[in-house]
The first five atom37 places (N, CA, C, CB, O) and aatype in JSON, in Angstrom:
{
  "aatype": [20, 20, 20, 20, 20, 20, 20, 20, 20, 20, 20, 20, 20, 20, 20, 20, 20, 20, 20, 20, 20, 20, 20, 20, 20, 20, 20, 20, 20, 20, 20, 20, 20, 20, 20, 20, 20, 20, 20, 20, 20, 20, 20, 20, 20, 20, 20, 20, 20, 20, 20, 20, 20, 20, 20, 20, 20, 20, 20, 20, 20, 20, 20, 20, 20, 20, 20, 20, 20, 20, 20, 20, 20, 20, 20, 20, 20, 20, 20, 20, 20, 20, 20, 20, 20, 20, 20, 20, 20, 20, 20, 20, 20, 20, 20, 20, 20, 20, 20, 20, 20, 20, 20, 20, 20, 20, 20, 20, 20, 20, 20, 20, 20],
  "atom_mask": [
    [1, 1, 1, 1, 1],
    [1, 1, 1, 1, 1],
    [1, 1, 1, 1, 1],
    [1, 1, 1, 1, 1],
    [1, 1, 1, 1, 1],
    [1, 1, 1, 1, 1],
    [1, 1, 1, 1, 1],
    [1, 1, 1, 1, 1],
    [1, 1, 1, 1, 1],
    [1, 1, 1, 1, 1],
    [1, 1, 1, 1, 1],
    [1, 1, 1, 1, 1],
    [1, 1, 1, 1, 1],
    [1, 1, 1, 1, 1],
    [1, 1, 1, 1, 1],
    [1, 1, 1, 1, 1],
    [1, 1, 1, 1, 1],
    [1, 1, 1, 1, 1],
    [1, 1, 1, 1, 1],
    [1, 1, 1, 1, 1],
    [1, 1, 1, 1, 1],
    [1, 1, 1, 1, 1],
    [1, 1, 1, 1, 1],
    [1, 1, 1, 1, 1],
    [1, 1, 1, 1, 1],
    [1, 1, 1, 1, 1],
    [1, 1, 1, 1, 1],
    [1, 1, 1, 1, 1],
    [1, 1, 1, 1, 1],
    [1, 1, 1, 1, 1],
    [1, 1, 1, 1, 1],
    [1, 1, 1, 1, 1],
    [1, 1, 1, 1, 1],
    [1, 1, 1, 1, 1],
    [1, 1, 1, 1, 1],
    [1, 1, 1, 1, 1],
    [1, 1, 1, 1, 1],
    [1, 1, 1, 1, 1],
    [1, 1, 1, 1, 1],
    [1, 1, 1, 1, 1],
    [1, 1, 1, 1, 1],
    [1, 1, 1, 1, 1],
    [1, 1, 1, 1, 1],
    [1, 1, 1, 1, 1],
    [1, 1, 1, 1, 1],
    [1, 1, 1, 1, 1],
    [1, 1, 1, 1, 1],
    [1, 1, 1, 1, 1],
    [1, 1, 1, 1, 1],
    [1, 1, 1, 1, 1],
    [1, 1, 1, 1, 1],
    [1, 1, 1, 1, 1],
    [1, 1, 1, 1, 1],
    [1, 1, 1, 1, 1],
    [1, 1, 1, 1, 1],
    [1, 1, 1, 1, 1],
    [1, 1, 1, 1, 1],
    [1, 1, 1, 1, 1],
    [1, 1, 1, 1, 1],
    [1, 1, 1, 1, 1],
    [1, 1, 1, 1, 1],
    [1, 1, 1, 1, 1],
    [1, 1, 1, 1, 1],
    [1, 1, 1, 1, 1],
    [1, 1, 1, 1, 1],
    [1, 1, 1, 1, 1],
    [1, 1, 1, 1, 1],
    [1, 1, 1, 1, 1],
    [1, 1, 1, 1, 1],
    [1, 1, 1, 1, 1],
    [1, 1, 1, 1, 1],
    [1, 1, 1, 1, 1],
    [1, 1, 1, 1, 1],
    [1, 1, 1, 1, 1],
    [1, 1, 1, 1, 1],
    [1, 1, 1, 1, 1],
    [1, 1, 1, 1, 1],
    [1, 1, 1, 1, 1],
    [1, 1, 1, 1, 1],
    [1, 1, 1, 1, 1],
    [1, 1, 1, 1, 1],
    [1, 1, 1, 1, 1],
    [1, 1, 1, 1, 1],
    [1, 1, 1, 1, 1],
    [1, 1, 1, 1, 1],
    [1, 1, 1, 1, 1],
    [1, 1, 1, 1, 1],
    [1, 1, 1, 1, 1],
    [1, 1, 1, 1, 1],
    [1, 1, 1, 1, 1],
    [1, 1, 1, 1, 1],
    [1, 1, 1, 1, 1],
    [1, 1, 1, 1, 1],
    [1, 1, 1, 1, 1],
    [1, 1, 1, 1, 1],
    [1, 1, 1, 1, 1],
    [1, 1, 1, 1, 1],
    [1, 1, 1, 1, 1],
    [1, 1, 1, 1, 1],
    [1, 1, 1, 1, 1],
    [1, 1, 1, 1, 1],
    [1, 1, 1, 1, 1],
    [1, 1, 1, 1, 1],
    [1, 1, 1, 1, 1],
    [1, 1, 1, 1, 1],
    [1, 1, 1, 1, 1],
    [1, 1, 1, 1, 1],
    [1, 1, 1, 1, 1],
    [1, 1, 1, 1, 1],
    [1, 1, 1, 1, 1],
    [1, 1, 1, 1, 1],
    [1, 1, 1, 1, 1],
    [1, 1, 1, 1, 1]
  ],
  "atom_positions": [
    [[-2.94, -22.76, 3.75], [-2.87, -21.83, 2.64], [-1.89, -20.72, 3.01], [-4.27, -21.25, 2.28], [-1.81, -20.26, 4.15]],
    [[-0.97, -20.21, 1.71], [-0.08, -19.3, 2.35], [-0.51, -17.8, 1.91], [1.46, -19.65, 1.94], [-0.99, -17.52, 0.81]],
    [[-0.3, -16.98, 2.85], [-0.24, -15.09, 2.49], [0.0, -15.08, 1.03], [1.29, -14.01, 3.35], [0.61, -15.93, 0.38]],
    [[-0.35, -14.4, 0.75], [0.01, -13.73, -0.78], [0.16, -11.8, -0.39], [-1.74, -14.18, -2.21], [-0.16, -11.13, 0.59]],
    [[0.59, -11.58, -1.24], [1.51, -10.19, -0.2], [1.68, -8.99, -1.77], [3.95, -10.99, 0.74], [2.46, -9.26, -2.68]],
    [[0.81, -7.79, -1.77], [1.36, -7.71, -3.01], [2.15, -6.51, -2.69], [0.37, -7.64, -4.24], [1.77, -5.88, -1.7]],
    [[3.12, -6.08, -3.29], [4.26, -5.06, -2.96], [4.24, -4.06, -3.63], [5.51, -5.46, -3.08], [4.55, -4.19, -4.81]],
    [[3.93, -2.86, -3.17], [3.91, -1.8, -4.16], [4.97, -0.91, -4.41], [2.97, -1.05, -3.91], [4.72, 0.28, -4.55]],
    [[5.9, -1.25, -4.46], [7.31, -0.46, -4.87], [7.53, 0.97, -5.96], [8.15, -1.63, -5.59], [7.92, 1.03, -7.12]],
    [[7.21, 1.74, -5.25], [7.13, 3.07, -6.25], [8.69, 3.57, -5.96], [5.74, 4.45, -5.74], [9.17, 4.34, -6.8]],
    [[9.27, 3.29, -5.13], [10.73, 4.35, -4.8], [12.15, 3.15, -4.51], [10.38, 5.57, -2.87], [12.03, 2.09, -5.12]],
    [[12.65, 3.21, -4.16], [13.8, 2.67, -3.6], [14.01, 2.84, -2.3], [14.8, 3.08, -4.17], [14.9, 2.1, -1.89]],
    [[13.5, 3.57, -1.46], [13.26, 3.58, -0.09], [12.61, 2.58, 0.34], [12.67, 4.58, 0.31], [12.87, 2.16, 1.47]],
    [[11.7, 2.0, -0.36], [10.83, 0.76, -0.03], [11.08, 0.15, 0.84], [10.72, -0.1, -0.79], [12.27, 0.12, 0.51]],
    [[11.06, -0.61, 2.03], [11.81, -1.51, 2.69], [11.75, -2.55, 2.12], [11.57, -1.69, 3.87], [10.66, -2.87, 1.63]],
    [[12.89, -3.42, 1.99], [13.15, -4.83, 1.36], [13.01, -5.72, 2.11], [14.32, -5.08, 0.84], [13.73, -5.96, 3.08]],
    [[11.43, -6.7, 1.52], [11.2, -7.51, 2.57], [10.85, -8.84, 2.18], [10.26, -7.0, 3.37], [10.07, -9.59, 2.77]],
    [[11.64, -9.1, 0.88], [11.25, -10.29, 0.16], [11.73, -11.39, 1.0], [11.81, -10.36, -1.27], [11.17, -12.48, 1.03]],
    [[12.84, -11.05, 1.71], [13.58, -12.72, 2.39], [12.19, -13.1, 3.59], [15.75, -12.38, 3.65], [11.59, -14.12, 3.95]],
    [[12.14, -11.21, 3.96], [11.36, -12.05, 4.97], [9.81, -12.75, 4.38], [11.06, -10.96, 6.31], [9.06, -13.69, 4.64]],
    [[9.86, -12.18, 3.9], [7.96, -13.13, 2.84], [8.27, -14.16, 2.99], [7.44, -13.07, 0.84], [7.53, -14.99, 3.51]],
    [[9.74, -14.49, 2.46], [10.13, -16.17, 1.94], [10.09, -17.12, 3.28], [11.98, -16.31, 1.18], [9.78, -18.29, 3.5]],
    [[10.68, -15.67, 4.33], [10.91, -17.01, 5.3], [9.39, -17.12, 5.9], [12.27, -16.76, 6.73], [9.45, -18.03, 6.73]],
    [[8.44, -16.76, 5.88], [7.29, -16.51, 5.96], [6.45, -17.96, 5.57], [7.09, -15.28, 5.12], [5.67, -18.56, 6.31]],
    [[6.83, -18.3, 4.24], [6.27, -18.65, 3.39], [5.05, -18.12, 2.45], [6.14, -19.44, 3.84], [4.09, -18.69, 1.94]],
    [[5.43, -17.05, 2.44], [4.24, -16.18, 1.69], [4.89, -15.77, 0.09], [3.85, -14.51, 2.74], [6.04, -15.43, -0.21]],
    [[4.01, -15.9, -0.53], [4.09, -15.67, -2.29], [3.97, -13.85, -2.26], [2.35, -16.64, -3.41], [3.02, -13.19, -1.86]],
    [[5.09, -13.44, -2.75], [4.7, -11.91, -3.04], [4.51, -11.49, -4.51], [5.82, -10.96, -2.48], [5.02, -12.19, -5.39]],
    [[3.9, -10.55, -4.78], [3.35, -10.5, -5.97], [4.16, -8.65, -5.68], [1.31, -11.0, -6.2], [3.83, -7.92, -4.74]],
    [[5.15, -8.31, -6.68], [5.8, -7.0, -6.68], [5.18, -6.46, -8.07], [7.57, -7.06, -6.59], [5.11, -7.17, -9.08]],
    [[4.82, -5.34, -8.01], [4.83, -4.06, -8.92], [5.26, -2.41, -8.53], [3.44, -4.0, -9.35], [5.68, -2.05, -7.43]],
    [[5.09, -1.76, -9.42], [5.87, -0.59, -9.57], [5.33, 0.49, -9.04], [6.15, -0.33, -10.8], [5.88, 1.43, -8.46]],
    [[4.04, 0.28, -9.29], [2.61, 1.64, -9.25], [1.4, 1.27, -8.98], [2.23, 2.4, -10.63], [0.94, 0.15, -9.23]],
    [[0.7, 2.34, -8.34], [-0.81, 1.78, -7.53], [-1.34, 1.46, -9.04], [-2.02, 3.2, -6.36], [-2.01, 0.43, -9.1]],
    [[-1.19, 2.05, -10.1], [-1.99, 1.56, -10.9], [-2.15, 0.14, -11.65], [-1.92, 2.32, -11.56], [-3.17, -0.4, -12.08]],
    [[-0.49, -0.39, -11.67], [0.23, -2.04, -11.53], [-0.88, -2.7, -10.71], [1.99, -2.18, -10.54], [-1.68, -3.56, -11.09]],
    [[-0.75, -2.01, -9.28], [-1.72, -2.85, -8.24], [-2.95, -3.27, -8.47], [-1.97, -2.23, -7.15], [-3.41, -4.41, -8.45]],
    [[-3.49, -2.09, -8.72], [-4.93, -2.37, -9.26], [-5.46, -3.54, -10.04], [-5.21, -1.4, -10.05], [-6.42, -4.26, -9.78]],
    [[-4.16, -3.62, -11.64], [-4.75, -4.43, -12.51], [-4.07, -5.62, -11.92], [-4.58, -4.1, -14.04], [-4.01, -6.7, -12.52]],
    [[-3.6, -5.42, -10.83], [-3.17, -6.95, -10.38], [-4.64, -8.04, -9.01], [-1.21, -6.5, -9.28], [-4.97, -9.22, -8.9]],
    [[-5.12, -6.52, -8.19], [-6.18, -6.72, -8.34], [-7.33, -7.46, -8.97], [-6.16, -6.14, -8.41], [-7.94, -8.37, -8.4]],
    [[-7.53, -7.13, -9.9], [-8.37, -7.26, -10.76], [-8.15, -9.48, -10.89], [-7.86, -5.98, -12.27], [-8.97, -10.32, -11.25]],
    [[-7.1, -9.58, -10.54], [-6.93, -10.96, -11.61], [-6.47, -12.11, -9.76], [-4.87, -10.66, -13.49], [-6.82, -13.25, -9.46]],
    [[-5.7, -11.21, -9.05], [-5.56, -12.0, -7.57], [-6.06, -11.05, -6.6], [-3.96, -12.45, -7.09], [-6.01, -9.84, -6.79]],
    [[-6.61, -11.65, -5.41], [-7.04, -11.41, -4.07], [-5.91, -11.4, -2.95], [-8.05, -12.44, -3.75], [-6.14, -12.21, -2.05]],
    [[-5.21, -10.97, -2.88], [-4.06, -10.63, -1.87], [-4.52, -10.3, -0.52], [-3.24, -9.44, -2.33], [-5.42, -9.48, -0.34]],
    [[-4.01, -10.84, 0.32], [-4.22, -11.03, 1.81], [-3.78, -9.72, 2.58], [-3.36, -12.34, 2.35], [-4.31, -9.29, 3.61]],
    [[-2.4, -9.0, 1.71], [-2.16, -7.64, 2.36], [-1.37, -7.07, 1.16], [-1.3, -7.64, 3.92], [-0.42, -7.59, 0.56]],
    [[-2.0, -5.81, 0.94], [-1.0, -4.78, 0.28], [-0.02, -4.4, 0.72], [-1.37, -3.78, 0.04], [-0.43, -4.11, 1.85]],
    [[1.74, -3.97, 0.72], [2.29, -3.6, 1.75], [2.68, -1.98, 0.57], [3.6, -4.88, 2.53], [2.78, -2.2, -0.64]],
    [[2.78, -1.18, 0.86], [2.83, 0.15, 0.26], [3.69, 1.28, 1.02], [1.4, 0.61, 0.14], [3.89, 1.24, 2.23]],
    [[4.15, 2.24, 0.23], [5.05, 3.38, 0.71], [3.88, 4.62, 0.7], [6.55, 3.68, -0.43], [3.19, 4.91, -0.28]],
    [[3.86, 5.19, 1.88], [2.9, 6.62, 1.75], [3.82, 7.59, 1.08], [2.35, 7.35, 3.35], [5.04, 7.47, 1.0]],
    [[3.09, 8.57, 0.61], [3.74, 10.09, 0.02], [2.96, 10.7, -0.09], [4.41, 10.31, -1.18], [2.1, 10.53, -0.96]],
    [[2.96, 11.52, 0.63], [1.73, 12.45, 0.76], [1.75, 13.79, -0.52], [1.82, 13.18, 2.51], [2.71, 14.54, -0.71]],
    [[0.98, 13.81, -0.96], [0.43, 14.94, -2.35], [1.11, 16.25, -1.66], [-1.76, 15.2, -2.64], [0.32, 16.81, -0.9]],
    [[2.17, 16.77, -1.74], [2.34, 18.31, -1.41], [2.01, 18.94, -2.18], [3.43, 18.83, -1.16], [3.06, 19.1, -2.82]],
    [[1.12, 19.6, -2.78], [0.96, 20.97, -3.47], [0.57, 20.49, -5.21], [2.65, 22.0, -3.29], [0.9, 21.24, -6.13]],
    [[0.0, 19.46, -5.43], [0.02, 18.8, -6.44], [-1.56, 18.52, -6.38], [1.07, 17.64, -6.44], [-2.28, 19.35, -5.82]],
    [[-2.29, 17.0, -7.13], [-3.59, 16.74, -7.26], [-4.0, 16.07, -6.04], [-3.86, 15.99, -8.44], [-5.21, 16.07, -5.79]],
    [[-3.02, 15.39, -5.04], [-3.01, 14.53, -4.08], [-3.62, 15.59, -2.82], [-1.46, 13.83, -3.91], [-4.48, 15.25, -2.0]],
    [[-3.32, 16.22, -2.84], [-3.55, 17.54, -1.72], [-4.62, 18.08, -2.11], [-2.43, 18.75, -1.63], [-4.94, 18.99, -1.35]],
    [[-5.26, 17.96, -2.86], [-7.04, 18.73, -3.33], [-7.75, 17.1, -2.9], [-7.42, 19.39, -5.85], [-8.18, 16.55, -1.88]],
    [[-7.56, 16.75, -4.39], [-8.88, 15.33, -4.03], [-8.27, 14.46, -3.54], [-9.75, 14.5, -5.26], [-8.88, 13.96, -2.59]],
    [[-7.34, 14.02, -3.74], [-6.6, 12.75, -2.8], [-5.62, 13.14, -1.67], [-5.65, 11.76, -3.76], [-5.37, 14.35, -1.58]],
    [[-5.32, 12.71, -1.21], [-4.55, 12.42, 0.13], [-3.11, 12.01, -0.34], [-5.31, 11.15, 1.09], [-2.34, 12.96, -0.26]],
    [[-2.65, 11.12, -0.7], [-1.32, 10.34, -1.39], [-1.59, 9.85, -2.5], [-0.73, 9.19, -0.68], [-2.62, 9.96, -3.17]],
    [[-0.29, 9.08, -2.78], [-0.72, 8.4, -3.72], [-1.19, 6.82, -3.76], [0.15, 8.61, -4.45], [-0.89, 6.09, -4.7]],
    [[-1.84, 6.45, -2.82], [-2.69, 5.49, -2.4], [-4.08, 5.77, -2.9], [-2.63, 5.38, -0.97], [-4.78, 4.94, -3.47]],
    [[-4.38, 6.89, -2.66], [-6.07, 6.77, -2.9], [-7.03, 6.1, -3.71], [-6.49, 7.74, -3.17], [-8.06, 5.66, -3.21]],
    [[-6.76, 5.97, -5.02], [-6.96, 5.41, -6.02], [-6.69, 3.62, -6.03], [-6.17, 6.22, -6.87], [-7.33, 2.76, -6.65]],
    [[-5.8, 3.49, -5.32], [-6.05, 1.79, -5.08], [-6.8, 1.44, -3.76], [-4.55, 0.93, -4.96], [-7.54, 0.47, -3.63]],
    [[-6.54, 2.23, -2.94], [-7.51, 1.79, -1.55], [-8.53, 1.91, -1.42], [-7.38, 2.23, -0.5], [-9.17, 1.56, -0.42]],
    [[-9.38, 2.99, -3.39], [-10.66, 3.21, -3.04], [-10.96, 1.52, -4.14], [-11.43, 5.12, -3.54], [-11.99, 0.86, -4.02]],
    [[-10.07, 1.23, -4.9], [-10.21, 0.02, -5.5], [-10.68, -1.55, -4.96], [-9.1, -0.03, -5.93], [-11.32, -2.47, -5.49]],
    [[-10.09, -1.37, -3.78], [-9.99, -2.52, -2.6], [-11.68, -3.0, -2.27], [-9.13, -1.73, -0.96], [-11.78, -4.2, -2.02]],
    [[-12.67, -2.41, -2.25], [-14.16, -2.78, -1.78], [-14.22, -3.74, -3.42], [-15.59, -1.03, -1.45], [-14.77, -4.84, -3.53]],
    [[-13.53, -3.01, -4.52], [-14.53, -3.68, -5.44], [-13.66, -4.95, -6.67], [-15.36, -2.21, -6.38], [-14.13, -5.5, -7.67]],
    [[-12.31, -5.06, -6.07], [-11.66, -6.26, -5.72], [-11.36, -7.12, -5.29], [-11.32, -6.38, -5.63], [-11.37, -8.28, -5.69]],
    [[-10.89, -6.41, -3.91], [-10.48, -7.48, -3.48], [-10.95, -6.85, -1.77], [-8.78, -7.91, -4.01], [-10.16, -6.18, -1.11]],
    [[-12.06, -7.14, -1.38], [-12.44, -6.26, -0.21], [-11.89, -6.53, 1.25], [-13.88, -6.31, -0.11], [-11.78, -5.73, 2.18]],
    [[-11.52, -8.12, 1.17], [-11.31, -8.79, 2.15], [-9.59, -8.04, 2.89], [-11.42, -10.47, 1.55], [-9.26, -8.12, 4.07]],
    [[-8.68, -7.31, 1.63], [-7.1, -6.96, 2.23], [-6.67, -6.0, 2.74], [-6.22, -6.96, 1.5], [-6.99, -4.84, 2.45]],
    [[-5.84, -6.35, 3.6], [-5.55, -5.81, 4.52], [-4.33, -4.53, 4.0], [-5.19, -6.93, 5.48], [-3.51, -4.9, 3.16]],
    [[-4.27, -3.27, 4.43], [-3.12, -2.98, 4.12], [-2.28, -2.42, 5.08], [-3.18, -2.32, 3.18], [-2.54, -1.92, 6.18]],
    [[-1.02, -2.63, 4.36], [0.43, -2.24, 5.48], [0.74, -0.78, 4.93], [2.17, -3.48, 5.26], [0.32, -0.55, 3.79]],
    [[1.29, 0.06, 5.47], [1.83, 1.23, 4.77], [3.32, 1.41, 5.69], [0.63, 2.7, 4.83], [3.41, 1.06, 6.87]],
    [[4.73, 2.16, 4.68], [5.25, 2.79, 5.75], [5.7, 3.86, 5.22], [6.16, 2.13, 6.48], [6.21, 3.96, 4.11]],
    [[5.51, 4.69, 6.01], [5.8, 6.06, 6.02], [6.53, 6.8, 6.96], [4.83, 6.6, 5.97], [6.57, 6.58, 8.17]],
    [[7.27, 7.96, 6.14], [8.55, 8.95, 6.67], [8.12, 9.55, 7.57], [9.17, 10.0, 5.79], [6.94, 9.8, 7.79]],
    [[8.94, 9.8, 8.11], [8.66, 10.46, 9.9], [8.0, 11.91, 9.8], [10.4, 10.77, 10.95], [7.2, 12.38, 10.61]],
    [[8.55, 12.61, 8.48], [7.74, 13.84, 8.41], [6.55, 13.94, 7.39], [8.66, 14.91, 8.13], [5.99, 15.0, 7.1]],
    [[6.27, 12.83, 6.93], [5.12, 12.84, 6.42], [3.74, 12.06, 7.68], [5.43, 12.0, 4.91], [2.55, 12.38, 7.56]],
    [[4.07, 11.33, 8.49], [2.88, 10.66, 9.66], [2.04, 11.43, 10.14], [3.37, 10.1, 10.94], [1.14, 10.87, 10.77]],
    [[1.97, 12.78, 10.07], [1.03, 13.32, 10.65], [-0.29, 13.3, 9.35], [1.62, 14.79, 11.25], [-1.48, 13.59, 9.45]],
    [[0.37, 12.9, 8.39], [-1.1, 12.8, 7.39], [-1.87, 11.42, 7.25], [-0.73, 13.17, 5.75], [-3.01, 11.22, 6.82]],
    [[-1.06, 10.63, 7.67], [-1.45, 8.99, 7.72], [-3.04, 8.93, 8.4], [-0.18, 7.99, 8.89], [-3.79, 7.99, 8.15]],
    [[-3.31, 9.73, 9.03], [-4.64, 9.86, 9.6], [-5.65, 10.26, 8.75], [-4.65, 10.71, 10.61], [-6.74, 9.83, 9.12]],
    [[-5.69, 10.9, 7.79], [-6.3, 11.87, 7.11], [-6.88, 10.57, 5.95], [-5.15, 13.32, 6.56], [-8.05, 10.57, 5.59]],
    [[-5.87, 9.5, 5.46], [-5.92, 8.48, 4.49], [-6.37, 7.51, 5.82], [-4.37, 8.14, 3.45], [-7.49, 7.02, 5.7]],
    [[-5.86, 7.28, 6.71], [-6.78, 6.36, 7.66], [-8.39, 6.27, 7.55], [-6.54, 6.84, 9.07], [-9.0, 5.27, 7.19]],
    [[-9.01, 7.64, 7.97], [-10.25, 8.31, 8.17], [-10.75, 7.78, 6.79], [-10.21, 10.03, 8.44], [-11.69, 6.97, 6.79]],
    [[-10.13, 8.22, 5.5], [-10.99, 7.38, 4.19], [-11.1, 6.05, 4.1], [-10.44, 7.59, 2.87], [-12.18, 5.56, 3.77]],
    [[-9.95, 5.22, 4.41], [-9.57, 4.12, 4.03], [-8.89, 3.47, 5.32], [-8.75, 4.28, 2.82], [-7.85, 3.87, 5.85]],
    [[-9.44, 2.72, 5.59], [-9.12, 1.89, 6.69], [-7.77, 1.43, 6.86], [-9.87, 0.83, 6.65], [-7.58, 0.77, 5.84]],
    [[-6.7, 1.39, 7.56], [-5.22, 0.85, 7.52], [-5.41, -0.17, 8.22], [-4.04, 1.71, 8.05], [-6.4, -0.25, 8.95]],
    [[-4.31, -1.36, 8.13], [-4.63, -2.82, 8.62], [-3.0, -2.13, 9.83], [-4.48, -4.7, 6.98], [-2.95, -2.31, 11.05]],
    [[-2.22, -1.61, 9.24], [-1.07, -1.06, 10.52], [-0.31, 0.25, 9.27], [0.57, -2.85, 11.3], [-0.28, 0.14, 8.04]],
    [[0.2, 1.39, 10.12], [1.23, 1.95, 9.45], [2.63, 1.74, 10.68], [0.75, 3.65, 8.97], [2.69, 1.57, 11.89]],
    [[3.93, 1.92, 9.17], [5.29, 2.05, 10.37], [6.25, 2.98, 10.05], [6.21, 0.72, 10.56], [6.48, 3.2, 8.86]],
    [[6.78, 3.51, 10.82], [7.44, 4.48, 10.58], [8.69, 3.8, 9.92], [7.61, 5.31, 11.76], [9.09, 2.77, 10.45]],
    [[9.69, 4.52, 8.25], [10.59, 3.88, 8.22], [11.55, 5.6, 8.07], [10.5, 2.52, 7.01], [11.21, 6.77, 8.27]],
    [[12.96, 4.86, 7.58], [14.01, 5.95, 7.1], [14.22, 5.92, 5.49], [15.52, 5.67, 7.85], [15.0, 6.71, 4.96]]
  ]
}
């Protein structure tokens, strides 16, 4: 059975990692927004989320949430509980990756540019 991989592409920084899925042999499933994710959720069980962190500066993310992850990673127990997620995040945002760790379990984060 192959990975299924779903991609959460909110920016253009994203890292582009479709060749490698392919050479993988893994099916990726791309959308735009955690909220895309969710209702994608809802319908497939994905083996790993792969996602961009951004941490809430001074906005709603910084009171009740953490990034803009929260809302799908609190989704994950009652979807799809079994997936794993990838995150990568900017060098000056990693010191918060812990803070969304501590809520929500990370399967790996990586530092990108």
């Amino acid at each position: 059975m192959s990975l299924t991989i779903l991609s959460v592409i909110e920016s253009p920084t994203h890292p582009k990692l479709s060749n490698l899925y392919k050479e993988m042999g893994a099916r990726e499933i791309k959308v735009n927004s955690a909220r895309n994710a969710i209702k994608e959720l809802e319908k497939n069980k994905p083996d790993f989320i792969v996602a961009e962190f951004f941490y809430g500066y001074g906005n709603n993310y910084a009171g009740v949430n953490v990034c803009n992850l929260d809302t799908l990673l609190a989704s994950l127990p009652k979807y799809s509980p079994d997936t794993k997620t990838i995150i990568f995040v900017e060098k000056d945002e990693a010191f918060y990756v812990d803070k969304l760790n501590k809520l929500y379990p990370l399967h790996a984060a990586f530092l990108h540019e």
